[in-house]
Backbone as JSON, one array per atom type, in Angstrom:
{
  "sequence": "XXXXXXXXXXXXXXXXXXXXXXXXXXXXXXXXXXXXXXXXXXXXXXXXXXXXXXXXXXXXXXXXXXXXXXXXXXXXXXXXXXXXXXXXXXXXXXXXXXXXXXXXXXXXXXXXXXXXXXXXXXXXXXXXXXXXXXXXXXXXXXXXXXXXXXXXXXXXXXXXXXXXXXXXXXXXXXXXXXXXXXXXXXXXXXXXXXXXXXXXXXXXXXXXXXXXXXXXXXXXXXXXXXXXXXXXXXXXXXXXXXXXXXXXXXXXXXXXX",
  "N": [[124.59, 118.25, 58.31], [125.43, 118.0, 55.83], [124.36, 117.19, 54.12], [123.24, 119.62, 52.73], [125.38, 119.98, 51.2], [127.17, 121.63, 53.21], [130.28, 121.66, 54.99], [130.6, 119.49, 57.49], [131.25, 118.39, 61.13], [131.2, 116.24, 63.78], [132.01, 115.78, 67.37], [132.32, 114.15, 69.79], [132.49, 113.89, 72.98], [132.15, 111.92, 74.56], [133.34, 109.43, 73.23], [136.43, 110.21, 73.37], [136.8, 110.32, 76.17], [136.39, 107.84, 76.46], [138.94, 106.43, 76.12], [140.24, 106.83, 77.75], [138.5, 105.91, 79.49], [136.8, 103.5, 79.47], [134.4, 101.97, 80.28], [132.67, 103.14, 82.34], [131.46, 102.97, 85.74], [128.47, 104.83, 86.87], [129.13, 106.11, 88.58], [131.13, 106.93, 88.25], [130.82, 109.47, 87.02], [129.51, 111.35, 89.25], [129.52, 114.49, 90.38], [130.82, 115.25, 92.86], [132.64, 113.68, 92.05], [136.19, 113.69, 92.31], [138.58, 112.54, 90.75], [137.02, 111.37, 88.53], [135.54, 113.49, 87.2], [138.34, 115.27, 87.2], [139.06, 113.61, 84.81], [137.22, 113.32, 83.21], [136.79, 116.57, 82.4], [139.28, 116.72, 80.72], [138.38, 115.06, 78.62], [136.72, 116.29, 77.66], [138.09, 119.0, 76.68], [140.37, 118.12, 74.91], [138.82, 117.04, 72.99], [137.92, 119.54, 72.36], [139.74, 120.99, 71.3], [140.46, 119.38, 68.94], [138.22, 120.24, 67.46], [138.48, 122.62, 67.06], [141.12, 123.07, 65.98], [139.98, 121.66, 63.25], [138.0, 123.32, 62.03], [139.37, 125.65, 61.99], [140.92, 124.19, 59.88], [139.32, 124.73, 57.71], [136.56, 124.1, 58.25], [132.57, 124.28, 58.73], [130.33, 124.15, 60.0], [130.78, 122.59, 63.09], [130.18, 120.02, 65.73], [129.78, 120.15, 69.07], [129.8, 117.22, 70.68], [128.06, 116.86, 73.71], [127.6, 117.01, 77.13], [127.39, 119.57, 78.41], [125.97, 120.96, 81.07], [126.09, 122.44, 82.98], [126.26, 126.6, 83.81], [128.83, 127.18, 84.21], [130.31, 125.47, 82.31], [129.13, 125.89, 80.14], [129.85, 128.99, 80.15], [132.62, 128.18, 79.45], [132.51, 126.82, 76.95], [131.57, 129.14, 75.46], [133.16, 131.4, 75.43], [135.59, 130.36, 74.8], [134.67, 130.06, 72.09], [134.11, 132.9, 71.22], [136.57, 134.02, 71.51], [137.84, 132.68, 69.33], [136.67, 133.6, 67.09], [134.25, 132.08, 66.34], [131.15, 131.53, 66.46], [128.1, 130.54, 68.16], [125.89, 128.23, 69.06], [123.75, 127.19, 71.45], [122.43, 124.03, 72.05], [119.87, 121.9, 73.61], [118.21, 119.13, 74.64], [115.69, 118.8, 76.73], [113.85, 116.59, 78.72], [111.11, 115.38, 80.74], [109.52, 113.92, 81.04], [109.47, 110.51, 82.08], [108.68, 107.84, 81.02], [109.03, 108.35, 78.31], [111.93, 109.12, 78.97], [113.02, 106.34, 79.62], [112.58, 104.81, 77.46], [113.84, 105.93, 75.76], [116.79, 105.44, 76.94], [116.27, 102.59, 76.85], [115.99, 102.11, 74.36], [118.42, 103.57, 72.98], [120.4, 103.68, 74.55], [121.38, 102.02, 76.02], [122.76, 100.34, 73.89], [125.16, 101.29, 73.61], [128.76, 101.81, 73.41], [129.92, 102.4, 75.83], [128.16, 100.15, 77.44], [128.68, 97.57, 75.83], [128.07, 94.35, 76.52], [127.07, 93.89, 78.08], [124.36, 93.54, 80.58], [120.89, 94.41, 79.46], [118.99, 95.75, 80.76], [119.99, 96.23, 83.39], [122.44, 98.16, 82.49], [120.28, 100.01, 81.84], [119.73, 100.72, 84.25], [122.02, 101.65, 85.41], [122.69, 103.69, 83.72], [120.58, 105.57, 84.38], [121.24, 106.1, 86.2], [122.82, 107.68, 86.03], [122.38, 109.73, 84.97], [120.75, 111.15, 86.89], [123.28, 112.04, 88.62], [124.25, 114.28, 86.97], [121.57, 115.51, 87.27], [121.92, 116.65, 89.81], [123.34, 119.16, 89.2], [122.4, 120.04, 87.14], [121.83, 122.72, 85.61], [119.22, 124.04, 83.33], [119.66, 125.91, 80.25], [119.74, 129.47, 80.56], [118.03, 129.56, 82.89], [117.97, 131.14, 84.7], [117.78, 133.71, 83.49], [120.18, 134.84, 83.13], [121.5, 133.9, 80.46], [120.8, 135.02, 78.35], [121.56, 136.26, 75.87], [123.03, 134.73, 74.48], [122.75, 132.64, 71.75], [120.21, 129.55, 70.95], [118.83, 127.05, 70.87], [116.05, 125.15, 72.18], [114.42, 122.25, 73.08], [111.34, 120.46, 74.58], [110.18, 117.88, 76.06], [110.69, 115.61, 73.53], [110.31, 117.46, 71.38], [107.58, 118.83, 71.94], [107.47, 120.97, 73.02], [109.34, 123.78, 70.98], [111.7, 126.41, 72.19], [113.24, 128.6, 70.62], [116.22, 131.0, 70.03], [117.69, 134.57, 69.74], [118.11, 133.38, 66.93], [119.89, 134.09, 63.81], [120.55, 134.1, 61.64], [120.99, 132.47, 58.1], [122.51, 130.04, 58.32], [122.31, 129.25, 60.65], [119.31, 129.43, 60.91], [118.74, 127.37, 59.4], [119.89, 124.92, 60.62], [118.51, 124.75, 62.95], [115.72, 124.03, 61.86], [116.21, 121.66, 60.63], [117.31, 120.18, 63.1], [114.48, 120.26, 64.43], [112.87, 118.54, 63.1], [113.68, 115.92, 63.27], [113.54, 113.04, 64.96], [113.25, 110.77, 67.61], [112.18, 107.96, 68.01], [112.05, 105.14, 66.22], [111.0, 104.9, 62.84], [108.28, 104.86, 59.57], [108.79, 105.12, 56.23], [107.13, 105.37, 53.21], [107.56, 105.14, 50.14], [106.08, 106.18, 47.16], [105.21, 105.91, 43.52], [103.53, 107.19, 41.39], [101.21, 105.39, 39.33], [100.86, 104.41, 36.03], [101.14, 106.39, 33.39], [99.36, 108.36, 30.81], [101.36, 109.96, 29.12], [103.43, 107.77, 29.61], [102.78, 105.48, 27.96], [103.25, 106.68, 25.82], [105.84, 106.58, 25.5], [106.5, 109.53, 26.16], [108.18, 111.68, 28.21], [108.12, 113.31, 31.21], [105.73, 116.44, 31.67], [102.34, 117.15, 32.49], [100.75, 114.41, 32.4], [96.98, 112.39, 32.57], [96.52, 109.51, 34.32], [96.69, 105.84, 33.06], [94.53, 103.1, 32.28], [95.56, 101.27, 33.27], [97.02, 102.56, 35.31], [95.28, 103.96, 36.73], [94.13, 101.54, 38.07], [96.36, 100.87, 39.59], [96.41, 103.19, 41.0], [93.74, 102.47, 42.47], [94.5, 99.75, 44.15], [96.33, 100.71, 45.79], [95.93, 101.71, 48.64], [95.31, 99.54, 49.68], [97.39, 97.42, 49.76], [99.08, 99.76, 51.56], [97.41, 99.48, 53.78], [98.21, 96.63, 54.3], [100.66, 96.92, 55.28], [101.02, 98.49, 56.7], [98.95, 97.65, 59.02], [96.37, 97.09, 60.74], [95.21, 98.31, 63.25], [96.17, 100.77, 62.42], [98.3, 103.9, 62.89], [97.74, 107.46, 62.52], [98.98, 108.75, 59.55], [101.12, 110.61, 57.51], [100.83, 112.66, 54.69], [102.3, 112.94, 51.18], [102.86, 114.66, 48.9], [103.38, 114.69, 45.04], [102.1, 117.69, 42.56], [101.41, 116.78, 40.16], [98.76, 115.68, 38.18], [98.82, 112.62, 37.99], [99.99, 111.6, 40.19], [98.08, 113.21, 42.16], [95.82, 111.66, 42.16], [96.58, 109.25, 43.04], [97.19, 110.03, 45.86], [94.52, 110.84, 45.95], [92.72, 108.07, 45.84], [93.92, 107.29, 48.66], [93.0, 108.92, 50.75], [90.32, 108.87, 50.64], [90.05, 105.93, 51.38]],
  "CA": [[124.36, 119.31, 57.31], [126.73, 117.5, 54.74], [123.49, 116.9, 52.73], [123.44, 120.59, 52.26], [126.86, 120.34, 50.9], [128.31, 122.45, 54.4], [131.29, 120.79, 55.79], [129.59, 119.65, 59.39], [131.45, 116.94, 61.85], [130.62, 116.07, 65.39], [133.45, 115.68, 68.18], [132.06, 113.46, 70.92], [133.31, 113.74, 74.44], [132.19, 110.34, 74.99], [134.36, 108.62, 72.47], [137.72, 110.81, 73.69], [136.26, 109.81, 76.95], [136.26, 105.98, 76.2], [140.0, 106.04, 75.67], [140.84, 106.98, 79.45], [137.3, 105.23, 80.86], [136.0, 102.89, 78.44], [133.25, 101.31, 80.56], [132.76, 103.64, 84.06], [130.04, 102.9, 86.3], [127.34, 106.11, 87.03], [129.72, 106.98, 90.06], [131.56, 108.12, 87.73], [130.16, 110.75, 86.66], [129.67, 111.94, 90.61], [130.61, 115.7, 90.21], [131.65, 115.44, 93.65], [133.96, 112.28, 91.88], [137.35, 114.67, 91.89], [138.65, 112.23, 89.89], [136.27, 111.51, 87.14], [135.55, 115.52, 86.53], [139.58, 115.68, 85.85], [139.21, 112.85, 83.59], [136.04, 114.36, 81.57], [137.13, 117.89, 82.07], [140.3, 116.42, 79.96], [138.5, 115.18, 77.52], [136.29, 117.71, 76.72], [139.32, 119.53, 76.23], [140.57, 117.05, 73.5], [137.59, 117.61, 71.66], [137.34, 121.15, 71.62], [141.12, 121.42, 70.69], [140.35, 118.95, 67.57], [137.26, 121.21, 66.76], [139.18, 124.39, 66.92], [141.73, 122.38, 64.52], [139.38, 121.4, 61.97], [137.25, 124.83, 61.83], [140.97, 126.24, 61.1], [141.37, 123.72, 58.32], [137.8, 125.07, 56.86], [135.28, 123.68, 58.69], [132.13, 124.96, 58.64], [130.0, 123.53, 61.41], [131.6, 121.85, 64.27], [129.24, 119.74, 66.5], [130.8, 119.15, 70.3], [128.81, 116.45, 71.14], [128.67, 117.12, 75.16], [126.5, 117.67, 78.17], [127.86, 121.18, 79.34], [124.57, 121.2, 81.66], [126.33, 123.78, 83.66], [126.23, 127.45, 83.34], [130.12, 127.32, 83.87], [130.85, 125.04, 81.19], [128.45, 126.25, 78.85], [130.47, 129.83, 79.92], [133.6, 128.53, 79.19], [132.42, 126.66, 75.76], [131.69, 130.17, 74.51], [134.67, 132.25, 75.58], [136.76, 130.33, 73.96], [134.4, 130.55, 70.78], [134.04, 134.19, 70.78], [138.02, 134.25, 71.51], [138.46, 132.0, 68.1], [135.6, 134.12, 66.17], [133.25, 131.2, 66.32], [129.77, 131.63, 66.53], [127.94, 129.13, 68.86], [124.32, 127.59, 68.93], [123.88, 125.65, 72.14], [121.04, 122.86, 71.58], [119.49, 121.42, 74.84], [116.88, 118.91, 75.01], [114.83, 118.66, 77.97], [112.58, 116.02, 78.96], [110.71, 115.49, 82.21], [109.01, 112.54, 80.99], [110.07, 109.96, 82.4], [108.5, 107.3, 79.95], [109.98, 108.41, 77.14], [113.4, 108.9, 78.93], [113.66, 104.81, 79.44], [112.37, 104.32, 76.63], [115.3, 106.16, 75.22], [117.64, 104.76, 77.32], [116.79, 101.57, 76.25], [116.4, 101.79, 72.28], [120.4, 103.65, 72.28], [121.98, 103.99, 75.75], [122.05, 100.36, 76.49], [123.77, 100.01, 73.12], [126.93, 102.49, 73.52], [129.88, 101.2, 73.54], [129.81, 102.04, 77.52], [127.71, 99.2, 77.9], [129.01, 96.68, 75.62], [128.54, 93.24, 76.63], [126.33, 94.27, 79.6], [122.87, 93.33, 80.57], [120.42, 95.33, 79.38], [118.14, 95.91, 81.98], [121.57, 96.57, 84.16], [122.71, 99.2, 81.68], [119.44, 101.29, 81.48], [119.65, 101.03, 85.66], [123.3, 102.12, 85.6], [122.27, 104.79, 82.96], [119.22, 106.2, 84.82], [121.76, 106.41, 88.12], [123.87, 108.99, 86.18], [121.55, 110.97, 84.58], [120.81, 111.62, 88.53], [124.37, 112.3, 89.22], [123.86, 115.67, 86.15], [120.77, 116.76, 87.57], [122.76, 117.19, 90.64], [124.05, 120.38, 88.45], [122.42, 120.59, 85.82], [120.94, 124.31, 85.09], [118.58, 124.36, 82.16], [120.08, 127.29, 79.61], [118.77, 130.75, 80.99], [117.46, 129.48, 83.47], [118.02, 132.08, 85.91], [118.24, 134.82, 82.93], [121.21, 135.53, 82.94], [122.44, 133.41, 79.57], [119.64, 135.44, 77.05], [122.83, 136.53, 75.16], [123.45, 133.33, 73.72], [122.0, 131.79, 70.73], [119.87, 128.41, 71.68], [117.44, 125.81, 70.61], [115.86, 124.07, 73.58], [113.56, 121.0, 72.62], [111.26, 120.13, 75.66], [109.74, 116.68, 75.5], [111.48, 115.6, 72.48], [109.76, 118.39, 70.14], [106.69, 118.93, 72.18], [107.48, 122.37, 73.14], [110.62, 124.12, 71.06], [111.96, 127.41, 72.46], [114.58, 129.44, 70.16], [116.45, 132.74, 71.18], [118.89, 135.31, 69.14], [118.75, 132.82, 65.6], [120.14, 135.31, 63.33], [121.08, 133.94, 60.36], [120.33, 131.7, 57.61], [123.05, 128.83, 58.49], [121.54, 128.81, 62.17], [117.56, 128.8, 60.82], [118.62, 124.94, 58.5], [120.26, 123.77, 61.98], [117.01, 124.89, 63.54], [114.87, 123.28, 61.37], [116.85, 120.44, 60.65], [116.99, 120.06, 64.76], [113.05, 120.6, 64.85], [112.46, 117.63, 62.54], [114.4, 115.13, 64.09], [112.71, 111.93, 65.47], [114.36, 109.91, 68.18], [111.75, 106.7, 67.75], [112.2, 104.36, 64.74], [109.3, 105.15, 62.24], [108.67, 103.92, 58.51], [108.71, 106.17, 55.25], [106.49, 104.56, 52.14], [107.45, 106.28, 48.73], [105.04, 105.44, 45.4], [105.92, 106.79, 41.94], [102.3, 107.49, 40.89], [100.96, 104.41, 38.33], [101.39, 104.28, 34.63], [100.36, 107.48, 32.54], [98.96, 108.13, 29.29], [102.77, 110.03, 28.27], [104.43, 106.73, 29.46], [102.37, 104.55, 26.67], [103.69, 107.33, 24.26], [106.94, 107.14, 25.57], [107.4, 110.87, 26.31], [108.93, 111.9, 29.63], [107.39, 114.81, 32.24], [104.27, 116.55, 31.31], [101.16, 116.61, 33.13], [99.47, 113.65, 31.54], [96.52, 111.46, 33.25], [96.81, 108.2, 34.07], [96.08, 105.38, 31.93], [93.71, 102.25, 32.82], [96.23, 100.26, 34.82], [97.81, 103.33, 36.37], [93.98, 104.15, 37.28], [94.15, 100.32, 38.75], [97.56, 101.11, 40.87], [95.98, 103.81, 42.55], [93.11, 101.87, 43.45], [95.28, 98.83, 44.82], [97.69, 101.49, 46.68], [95.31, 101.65, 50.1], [95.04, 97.77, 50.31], [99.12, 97.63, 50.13], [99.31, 100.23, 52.75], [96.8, 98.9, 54.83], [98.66, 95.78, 55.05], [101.99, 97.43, 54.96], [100.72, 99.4, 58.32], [98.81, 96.87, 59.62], [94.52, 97.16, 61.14], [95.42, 99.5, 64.05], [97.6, 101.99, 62.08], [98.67, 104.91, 63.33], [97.87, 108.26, 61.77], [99.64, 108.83, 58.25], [101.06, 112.28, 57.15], [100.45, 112.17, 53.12], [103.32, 114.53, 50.93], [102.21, 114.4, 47.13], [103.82, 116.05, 43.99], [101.34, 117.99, 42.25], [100.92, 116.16, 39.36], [97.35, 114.82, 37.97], [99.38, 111.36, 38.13], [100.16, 111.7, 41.77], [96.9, 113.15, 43.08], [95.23, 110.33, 41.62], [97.27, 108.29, 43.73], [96.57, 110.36, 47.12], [92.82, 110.75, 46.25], [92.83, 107.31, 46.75], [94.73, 106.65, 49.74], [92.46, 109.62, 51.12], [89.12, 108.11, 50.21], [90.15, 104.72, 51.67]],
  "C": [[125.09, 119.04, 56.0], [125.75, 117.39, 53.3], [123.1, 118.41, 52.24], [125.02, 121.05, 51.52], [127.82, 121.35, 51.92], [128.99, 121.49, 55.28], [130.94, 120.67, 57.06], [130.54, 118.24, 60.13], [131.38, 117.03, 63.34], [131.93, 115.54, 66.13], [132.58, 115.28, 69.34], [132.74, 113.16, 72.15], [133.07, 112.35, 74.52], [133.31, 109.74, 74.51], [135.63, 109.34, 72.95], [137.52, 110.16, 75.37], [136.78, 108.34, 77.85], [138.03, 105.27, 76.11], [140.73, 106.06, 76.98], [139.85, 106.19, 80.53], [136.75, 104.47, 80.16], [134.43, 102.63, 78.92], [132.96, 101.94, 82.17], [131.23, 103.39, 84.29], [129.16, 104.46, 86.64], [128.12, 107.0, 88.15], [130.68, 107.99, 89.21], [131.9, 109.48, 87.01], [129.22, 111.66, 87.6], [130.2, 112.83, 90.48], [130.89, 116.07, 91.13], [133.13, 113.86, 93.51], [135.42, 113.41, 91.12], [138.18, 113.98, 90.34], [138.31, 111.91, 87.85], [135.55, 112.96, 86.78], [137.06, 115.34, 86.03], [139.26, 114.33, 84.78], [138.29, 113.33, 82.26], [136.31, 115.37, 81.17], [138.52, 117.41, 81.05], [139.88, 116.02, 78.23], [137.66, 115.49, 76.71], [136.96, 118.83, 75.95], [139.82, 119.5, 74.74], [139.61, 117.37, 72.82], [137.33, 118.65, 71.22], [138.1, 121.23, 70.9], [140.96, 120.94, 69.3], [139.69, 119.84, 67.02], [137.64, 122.31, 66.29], [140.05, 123.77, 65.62], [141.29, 122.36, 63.15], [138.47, 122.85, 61.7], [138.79, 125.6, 61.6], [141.27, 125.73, 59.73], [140.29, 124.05, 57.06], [136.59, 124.43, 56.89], [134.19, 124.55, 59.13], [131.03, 125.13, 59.93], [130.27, 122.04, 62.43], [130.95, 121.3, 65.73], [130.06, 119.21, 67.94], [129.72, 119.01, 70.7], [128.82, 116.19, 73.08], [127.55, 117.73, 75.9], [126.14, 119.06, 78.27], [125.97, 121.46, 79.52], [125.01, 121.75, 82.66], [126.32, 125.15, 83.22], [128.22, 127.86, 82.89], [130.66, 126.43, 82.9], [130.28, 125.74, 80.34], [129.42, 128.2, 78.49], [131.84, 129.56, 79.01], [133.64, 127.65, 77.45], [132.37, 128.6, 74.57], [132.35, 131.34, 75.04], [135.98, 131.82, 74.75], [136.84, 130.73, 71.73], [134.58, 131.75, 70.28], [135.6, 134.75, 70.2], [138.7, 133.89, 69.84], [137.53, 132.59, 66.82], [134.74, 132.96, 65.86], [131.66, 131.47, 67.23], [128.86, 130.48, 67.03], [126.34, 129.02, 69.42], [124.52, 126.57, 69.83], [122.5, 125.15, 72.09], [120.81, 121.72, 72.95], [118.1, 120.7, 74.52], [116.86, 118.42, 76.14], [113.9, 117.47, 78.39], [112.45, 115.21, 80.48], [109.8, 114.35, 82.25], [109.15, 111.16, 81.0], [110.03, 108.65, 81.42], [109.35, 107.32, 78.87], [111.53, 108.72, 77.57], [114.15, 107.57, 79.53], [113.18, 104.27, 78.34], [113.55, 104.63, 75.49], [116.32, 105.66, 75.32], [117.91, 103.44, 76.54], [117.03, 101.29, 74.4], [117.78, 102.27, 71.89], [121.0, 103.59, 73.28], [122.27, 103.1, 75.4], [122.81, 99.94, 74.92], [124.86, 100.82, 72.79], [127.69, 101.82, 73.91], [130.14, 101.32, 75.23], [129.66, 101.06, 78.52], [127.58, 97.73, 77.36], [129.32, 95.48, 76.82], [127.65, 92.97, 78.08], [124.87, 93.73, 79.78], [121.96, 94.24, 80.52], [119.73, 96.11, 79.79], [119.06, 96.81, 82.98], [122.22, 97.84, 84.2], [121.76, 99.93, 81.85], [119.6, 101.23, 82.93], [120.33, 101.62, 85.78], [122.82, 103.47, 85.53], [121.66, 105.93, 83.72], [120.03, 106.91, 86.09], [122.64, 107.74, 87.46], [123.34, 109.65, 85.66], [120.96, 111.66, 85.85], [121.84, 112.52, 88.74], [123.89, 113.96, 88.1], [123.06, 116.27, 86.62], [121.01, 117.19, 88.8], [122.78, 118.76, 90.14], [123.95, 120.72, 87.81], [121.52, 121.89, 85.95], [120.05, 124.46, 83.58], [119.33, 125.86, 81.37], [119.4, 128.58, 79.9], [117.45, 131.03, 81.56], [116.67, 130.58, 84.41], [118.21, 133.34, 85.18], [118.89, 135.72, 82.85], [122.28, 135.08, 81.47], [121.27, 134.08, 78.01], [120.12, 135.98, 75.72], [122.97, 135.8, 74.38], [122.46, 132.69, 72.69], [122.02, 130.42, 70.99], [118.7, 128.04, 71.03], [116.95, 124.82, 72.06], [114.24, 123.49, 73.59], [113.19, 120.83, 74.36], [110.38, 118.95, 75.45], [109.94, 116.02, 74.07], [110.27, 116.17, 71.32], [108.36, 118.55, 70.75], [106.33, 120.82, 72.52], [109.11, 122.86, 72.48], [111.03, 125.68, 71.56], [113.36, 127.93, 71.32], [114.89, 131.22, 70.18], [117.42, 133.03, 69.98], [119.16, 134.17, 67.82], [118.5, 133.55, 64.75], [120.51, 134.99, 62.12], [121.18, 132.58, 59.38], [121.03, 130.05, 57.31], [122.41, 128.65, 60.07], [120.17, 128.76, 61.86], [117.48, 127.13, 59.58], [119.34, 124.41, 59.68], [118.8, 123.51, 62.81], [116.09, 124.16, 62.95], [115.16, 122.32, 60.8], [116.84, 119.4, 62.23], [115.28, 119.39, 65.04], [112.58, 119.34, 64.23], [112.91, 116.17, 62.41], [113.29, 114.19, 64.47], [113.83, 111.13, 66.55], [113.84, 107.96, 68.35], [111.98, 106.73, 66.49], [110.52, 104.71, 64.04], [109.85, 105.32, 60.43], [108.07, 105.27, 57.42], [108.14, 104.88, 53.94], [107.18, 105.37, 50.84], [106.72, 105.15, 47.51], [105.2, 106.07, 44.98], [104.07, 106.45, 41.74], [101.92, 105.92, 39.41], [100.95, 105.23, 36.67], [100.5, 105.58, 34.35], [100.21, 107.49, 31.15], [100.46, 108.43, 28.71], [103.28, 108.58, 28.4], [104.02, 105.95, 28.68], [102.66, 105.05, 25.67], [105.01, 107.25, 24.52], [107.62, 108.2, 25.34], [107.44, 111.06, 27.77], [108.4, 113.38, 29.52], [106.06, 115.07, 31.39], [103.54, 116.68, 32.27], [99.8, 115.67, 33.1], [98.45, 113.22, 32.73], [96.69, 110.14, 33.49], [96.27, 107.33, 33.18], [95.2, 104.31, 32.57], [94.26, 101.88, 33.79], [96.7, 101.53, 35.53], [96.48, 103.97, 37.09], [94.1, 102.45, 38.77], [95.11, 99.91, 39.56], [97.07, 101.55, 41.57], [94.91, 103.31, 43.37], [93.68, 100.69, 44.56], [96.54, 99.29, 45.82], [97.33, 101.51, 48.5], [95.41, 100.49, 50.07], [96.44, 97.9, 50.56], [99.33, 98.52, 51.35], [98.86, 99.63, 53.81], [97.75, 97.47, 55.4], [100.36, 96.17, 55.06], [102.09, 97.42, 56.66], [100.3, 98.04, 59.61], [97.08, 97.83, 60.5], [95.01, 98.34, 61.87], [97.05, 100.64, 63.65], [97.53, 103.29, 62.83], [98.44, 106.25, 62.27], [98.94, 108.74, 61.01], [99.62, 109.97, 57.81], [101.26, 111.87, 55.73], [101.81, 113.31, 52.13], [102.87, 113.71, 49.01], [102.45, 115.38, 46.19], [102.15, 116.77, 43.53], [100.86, 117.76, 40.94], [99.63, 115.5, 39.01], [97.83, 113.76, 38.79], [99.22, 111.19, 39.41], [99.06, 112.38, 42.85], [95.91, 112.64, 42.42], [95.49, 109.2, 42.96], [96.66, 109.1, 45.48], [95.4, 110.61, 47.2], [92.4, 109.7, 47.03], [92.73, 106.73, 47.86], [93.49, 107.33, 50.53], [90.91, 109.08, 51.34], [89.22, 106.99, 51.07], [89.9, 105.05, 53.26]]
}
């Protein structure tokens, strides 16, 4: 949210984590592993405590980056908020598709510092074994409707279905729709400045002029460039175009083609 100018930083259990377990195998994260619960429950801890810290020093949103796919963590994340007057948006995505959750795995698990140095194949196996060990325990958010209290975003197939509950106010509807527009595959952004206009041969700036011959002869040459930009079997193309002559010149075009 920093590009809204609101002070926003993220506190990752993992990384606090990494300093007591750098590289644990899937067992450990066995929530019948007595051990590795006190070690996570520790340094979830650590992270909140920083968070609480920095939201004291004038922070504005405070991201704890963290499973809590229990109802009792997720209780005791917001007891302590309410306790500190913090206001708390938990954000759950869901997905049941299995496809897209190795396909995830492999485009970022297998590169977390977890699995530095590891085989990658190895890593998304590991991976896959402890996302098991969570659904052991994990409770979807209000599930059992008893958490309807709580303000929540809950993404189900990454943005295929979103559910939101109790968002009340107009720093929780730009997380929300900041959230909602999210992508977790790699995917390619084009930008074109509309071709030459009649003001730019007068050298005057803004306006709503038309284009001029050659900036007529950009926008025709703008679909061939895409086309091979994209490539024969492209993928459907969402179009965003000022409203300038200049510039729907340019998406007539593309449109036409």
């Amino acid at each position: 949210m920093t590009w809204l100018s609101i002070p926003a930083k993220t506190f990752n259990v993992g990384n606090y984590r990494r300093h007591d377990a750098p590289q644990p195998s899937a067992d450990f994260f066995d929530n019948s592993n007595a051990e590795g619960e006190r070690r996570r429950r520790a340094a979830a801890e650590a992270a909140f405590a920083d968070m609480l810290g920095w939201f004291r020093q004038g922070g504005v949103i405070g991201i704890l980056d963290a499973t809590n796919s229990t109802k009792e963590r997720r209780k005791w994340v917001m007891d302590i908020c309410t306790r500190e007057g913090i206001e708390v948006l938990f954000v759950e995505s869901k997905c049941d598709n299995e496809e897209l959750i190795m396909a995830n795995i492999r485009d970022v698990k297998t590169t977390s510092p977890d699995y530095q140095g590891q085989d990658p194949e190895a890593a998304a196996l590991d991976f896959r074994n402890r996302i098991k060990h969570y659904e052991k325990v994990y409770k979807s958010i209000d599930e059992d409707g008893d958490e309807s209290h709580y303000t929540y975003l809950k993404m189900m197939d990454v943005g295929s279905q979103v559910i939101i509950n109790r968002i009340q106010d107009y720093l929780q509807s730009r997380v929300v729709y900041y959230l909602m527009n999210l992508h977790i595959r790699p995917r390619s952004v084009w930008l074109s400045r509309h071709g030459e206009s009649m003001y730019n041969l007068s050298g005057r700036i803004g306006g709503d002029a038309d284009l001029s011959p050659r900036g007529h002869q950009y926008a025709s040459k703008l679909p061939e460039l895409v086309r091979q930009s994209v490539g024969v079997s492209a993928i459907p193309l969402n179009l965003f175009t000022a409203h300038f002559a200049s510039a729907r010149v340019n998406t007539h075009e593309l449109i036409q083609s």
